[in-house]
N, C-alpha and C positions, 0 to 999 in steps of 0.2 A: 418055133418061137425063138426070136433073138433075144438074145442076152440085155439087149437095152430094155425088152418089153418084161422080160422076168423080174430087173429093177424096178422098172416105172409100177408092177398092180405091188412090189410089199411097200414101194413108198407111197403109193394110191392107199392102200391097207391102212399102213400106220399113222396116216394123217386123219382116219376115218376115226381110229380107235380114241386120238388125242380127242378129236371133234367130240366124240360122244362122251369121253370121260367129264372132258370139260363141262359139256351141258352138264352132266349129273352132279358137279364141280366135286370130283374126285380125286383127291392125288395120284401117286403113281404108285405109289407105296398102298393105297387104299382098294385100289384095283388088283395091285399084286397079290393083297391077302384075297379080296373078296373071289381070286379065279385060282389061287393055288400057285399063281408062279413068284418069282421074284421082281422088284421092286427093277433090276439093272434088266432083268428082260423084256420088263415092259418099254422101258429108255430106249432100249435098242428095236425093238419093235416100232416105236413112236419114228424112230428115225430111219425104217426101213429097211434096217440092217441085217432083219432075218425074214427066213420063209418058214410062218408057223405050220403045223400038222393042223391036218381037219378037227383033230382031238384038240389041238388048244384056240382056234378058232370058236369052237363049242364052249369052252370053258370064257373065253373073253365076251363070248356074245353074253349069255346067261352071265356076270358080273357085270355086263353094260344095262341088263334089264331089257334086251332087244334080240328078236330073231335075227339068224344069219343073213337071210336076203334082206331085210329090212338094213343091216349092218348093211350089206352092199351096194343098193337102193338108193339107199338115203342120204348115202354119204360119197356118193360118184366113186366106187375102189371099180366099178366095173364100166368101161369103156366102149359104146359101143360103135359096130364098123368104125374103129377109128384106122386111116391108113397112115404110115409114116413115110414122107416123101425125102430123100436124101438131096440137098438143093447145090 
């Protein structure tokens, strides 16, 4: 896996998280309590910036009120046969 595609599923991720926070219209800071993390990890999550543990995966799905694959599903973080053609 290239380093571009490692990018592209935590900012595929963290757009899914915003998405669904949003629906629920939960702040950042409201999510950070309801999952245990902080409020600047969520920020940076939202923006891609990290690659959560399966462990805090679990904790974000369960404070979205949504199973994992339903998280992945629903909200396009998983790509399929997509090819990258360099032009």
């Amino acid at each position: 896996m290239s380093e571009n595609n490692e990018l592209d599923i935590k900012q595929r991720f963290g757009k899914a998280v915003r998405r669904r926070r949003r629906e629920l219209d939960l702040s950042q800071e409201q999510l950070a309590e309801q999952a245990g993390l902080h409020r600047t990890y969520i920020s940076n999550l939202e923006r891609g910036e990290l690659n959560p543990s399966l462990e805090t995966i679990e904790k974000l799905a369960n404070a979205l009120n949504i199973s994992i694959p339903a998280l992945f599903i629903n909200y396009s973080v998983q790509v399929e046969h997509q090819q990258h053609k360099d032009s």
